[in-house]
N, C-alpha and C positions, 0 to 999 in steps of 0.2 A: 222481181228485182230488176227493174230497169236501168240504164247506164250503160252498159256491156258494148255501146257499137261507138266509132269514132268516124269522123267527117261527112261527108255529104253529098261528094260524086264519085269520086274513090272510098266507098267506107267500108269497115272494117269491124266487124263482129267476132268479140272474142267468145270463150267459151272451155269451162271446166275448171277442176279444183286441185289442187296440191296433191291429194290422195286418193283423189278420183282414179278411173282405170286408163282416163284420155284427157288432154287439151287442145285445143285448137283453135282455127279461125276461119271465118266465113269472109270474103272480099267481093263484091260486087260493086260493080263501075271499070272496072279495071279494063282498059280497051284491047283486041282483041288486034291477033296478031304478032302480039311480044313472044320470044323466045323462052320458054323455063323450063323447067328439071328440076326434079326431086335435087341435085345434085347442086343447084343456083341457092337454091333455099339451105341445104347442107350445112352449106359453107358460113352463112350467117350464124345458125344454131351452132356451129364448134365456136365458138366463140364465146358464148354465155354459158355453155355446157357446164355441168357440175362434176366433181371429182377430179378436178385436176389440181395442179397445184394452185397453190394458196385458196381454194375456196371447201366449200363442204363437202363432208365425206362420201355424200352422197351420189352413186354412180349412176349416171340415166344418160343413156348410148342419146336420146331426144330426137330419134330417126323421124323426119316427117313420110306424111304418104298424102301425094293430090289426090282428091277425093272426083274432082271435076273443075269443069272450067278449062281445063287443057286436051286438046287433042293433035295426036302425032308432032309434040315437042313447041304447040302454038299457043298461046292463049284465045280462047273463042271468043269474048264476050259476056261470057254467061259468067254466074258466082262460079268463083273459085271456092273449094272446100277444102282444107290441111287440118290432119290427125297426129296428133304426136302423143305415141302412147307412155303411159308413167310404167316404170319396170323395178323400181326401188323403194319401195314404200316402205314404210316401218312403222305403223302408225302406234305402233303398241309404247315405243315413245315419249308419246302423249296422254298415255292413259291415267298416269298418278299426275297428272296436273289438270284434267278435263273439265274438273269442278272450279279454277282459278284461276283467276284473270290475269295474261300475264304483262309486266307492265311494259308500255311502248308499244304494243301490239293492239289488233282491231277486237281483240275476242270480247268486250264490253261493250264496246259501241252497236257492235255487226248485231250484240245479241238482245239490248237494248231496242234496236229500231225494225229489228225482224221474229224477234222472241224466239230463237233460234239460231243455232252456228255448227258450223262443221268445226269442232277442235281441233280435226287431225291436220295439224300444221298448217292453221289458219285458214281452211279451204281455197274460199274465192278471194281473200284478203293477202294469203301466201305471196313471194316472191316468187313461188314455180307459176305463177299467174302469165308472167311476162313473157313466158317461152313463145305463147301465140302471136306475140306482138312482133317478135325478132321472125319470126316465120312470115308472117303478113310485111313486114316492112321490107322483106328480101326481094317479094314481087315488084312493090313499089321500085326499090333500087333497079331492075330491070327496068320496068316501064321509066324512070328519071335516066337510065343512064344511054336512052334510043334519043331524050332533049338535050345530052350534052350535060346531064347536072350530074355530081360526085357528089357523095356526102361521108365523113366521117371523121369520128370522134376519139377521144383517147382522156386521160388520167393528170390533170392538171393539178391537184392537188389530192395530199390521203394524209389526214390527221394535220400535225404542224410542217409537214415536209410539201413544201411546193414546187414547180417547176422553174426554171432561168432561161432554160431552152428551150424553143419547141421545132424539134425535127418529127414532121409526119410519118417521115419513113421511117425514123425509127422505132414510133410509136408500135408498129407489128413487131417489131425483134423482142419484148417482151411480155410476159404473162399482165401483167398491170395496162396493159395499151398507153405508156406515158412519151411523150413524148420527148422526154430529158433524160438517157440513160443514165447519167449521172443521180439523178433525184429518184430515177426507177428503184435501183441497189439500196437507198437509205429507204427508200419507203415499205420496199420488200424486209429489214431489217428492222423496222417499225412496226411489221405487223407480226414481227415474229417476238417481239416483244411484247406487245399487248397482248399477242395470245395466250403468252409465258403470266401473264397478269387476269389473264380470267375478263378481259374486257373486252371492246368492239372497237372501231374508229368509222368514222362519218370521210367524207371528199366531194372534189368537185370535178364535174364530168364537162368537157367542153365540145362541144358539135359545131363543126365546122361546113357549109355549103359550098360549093366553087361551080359560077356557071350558070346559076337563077340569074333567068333575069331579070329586067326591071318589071314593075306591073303588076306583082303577086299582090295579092292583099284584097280584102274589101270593105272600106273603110263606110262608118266608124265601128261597130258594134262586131265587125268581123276582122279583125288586123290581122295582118302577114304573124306580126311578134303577140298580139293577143291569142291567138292559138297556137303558136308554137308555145308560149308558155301553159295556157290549158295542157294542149301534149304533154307537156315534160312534165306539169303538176300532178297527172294522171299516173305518173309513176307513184307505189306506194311511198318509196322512201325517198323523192323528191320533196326539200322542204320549201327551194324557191330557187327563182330562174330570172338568168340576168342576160341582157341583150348588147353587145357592141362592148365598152365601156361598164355597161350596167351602173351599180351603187356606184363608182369611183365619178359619174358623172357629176353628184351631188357634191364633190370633192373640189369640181373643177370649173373656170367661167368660161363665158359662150365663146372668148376666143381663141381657149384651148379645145372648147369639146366638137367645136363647129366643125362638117367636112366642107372645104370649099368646094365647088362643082368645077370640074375641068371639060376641056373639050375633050376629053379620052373618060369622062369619070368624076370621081372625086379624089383628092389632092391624102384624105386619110380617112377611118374607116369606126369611127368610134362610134356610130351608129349602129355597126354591127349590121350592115346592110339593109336595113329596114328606115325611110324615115315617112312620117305622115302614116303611118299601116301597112306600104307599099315597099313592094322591094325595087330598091337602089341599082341591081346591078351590082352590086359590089356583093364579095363575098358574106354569105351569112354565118354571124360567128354568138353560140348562142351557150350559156353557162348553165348547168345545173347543179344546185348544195346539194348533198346526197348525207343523210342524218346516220348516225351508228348505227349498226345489227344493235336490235333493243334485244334478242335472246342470249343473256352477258351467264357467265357461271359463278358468277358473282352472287352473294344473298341479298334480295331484292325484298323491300316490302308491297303486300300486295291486299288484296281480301278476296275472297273464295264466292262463288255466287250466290251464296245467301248473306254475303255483307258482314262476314267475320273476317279481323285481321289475323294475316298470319306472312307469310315467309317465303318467299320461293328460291330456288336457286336452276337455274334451267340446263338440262342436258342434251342430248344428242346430238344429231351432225346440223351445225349451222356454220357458216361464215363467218372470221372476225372481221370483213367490212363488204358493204354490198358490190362497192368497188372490189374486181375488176367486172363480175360478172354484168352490174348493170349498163358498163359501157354501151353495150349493143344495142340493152332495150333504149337510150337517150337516142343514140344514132337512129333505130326503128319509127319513135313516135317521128322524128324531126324530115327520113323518108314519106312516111304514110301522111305529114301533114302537108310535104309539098306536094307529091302527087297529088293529092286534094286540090288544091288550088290550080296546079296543071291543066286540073279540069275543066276550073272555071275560065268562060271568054275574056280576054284580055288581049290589047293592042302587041301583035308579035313584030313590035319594031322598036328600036334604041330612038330615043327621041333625045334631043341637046336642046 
């Protein structure tokens, strides 16, 4: 099953399953000399962490452990190794639905092109998949934040409730990471409603850059925004990803969408910092749609693996939306793919 690693000087091998005993991540490239701790990585994974409020019931402390790559509090150069062991399984769950495909989920396809799947909560197809990535991406935010670059994201939309605001700072004072305390309360009040409904709700995750600078990219076939969207695609419940302006560009003509170039920059930012492949200099501002939890307790039709229809209605502890917890893995991919590029040679000068 190939797939499993992401980028190319900084890259980033994931590894393990939903109900496996471990997940984790292999990072190799990552240069040597950066500062980290168990405690730098920590802090990412409380974040995405499960069992707190508004997400699944499911309790996993998601303690990482460096395996290697670090000595006496340094990065050496070498792969980095992170273990994060699963402590809450429940697989038994999934046992009166094993034989049934559930629908929204990969258990057909995965079984389809491998004649074989782990059902116990979708194995490698899982959303506990993502925990290695918000682990690996914490290194990266180390190594980006010794060049000066910040990254991070928060809850711009969840169901029909969108944001008017966006204060970063306050995007942290909430469980939902939104940045509109106002729209946080209805959305929180939204989800408690469709839970009361037995349904899921979908959102958009927006990832913010501050501090790349110009010159990222390698055009054509490797773009700054052609792999940040792979990244963010890589997510399972990413259904599509919008850069600057995004779809609204298609709304609008070139004298609105245009950024002029100034002597300090550009004049506005609707390119979302990327233009030609290459990053602008200007902040990067990148959108992800994020699709409903397909696991609804809703009755669903479905057919069972030998191709009979019948019924299902799905139980145990899932999320009514992947938002808040997926915020982190967006921020993660949109880390690990600028480090990547960090790597690669490029002119470290502001040119006008």
């Amino acid at each position: 099953m190939p797939g499993n690693s992401f980028g190319r000087l900084f890259r980033v091998m994931t590894w393990g399953e939903s109900h496996g005993p471990a997940l984790g991540a292999v990072i190799d490239g990552c240069p040597p000399g950066i500062p980290l701790s168990e405690e730098d990585i920590q802090r990412d994974l409380e974040r995405r962490r499960p069992g707190k409020a508004l997400t699944t019931a499911r309790r996993e402390p998601d303690e990482v452990r460096i395996l290697s790559g670090v000595f006496q509090g340094m990065t050496t150069g070498t792969p980095i190794s992170l273990v994060i062991y699963n402590k809450d399984m429940r697989s038994r769950d999934y046992e009166a639905i094993k034989d049934v495909y559930r629908p929204g989920h990969a258990d057909r396809t995965y079984e389809q092109k491998y004649g074989v799947r782990d059902w116990r909560g979708g194995g490698r197809s899982s959303g506990r998949e993502t925990v290695a990535r918000v682990a690996a991406g914490a290194v990266a935010r180390k190594f980006l934040a010794q060049e000066g670059i910040r990254v991070f994201a928060g809850t711009v939309a969840l169901g029909d409730v969108t944001c008017r605001v966006y204060d970063w700072e306050a995007a942290a004072e909430n469980p939902l990471f939104c940045p509109d305390p106002e729209a946080a309360q209805a959305m929180e009040a939204h989800l408690q409603e469709v839970r009361g409904e037995g349904d899921t709700l979908g959102g958009i995750v927006q990832v913010n850059a501050v501090g790349c600078p110009p010159g990222l990219g390698e055009p054509v076939f490797d773009k700054l925004d052609a792999r940040l969207a792979s990244a963010l695609m890589s997510i399972g419940a990413v259904k599509g990803v919008e850069i600057g302006v995004g779809f609204a560009a298609a709304r609008m003509r070139g004298s609105e969408n245009n950024d002029p170039p100034t002597a300090d920059g550009y004049a506005s930012n609707n390119a979302g910092g990327v233009l030609g492949g290459i990053s602008s200099g200007m902040d990067l501002v990148v959108r992800a749609a994020v699709k409903p939890i397909p696991s609804i307790a809703r009755e669903q039709r479905t057919v069972t693996r030998d191709g009979k229809e019948t019924t299902i209605r799905i139980g145990g502890r899932h999320d009514i939306a992947a938002i808040p917890r997926i915020v982190p893995v967006c921020e993660a991919m949109v880390l690990i793919t600028l480090a990547d590029f960090m790597l690669h040679p490029f002119p470290r000068r502001r040119s006008r």
